[in-house]
C-alpha positions in Angstrom: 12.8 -1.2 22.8 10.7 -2.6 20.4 8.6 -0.5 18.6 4.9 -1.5 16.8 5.1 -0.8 13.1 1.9 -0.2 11.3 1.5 -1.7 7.9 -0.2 -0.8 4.7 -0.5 -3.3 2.4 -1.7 -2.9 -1.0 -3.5 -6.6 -2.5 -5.6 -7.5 -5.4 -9.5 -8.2 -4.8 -10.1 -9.0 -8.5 -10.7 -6.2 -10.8 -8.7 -3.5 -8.3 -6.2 -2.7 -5.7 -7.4 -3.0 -2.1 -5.5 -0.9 0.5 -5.7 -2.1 4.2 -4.3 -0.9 7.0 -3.3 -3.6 9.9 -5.4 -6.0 7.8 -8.9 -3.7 7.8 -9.7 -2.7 4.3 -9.6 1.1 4.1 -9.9 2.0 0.4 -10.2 0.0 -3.1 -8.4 2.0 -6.4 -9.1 0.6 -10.2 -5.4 2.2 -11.3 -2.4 0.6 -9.2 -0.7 3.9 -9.3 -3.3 5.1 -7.4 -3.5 2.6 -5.0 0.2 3.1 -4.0 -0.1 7.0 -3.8 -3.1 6.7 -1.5 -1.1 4.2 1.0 1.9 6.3 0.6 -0.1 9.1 1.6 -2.2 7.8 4.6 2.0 6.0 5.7 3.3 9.6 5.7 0.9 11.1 7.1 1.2 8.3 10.0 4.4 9.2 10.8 4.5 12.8 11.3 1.5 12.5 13.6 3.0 9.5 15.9 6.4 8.0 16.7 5.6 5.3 15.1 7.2 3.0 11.9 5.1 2.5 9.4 5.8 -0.3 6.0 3.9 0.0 3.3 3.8 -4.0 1.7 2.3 -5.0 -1.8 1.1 -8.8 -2.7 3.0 -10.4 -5.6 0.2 -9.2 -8.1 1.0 -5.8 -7.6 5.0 -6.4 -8.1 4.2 -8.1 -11.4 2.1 -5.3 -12.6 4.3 -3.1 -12.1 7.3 -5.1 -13.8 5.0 -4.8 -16.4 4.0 -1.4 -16.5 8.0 -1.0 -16.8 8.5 -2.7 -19.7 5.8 -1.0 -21.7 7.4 2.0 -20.7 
């Protein structure tokens, strides 16, 4: 059986973090930290109420912030 996964993906729209869900923005966060907490939340809180997988996806921008945010660390 294959099952419909939802997916949350977290993308840059210039001067913040846009979270969309199936491709329909649902939220924009200034601090990328943010931005993954709130998709993490809203993904977890998908899959206790339904059967359903759910991904959670960033754009490249988002992977390179954070490698950056690393470093500095």
């Amino acid at each position: 059986m294959n099952q419909y996964v939802i997916e949350y993906h977290i993308a840059d729209v210039g001067h913040a973090w846009g979270i969309f869900r199936e491709g329909v923005q649902m939220a924009v966060r200034k601090d990328p930290g943010d931005a993954i907490a709130f998709a993490n939340f809203f993904a977890d809180r998908e899959t206790r109420m339904a059967a359903r997988h759910v991904r959670v996806s960033a754009d490249r921008h988002m992977h390179q912030t954070l490698s950056e945010l690393r470093r500095a660390a």
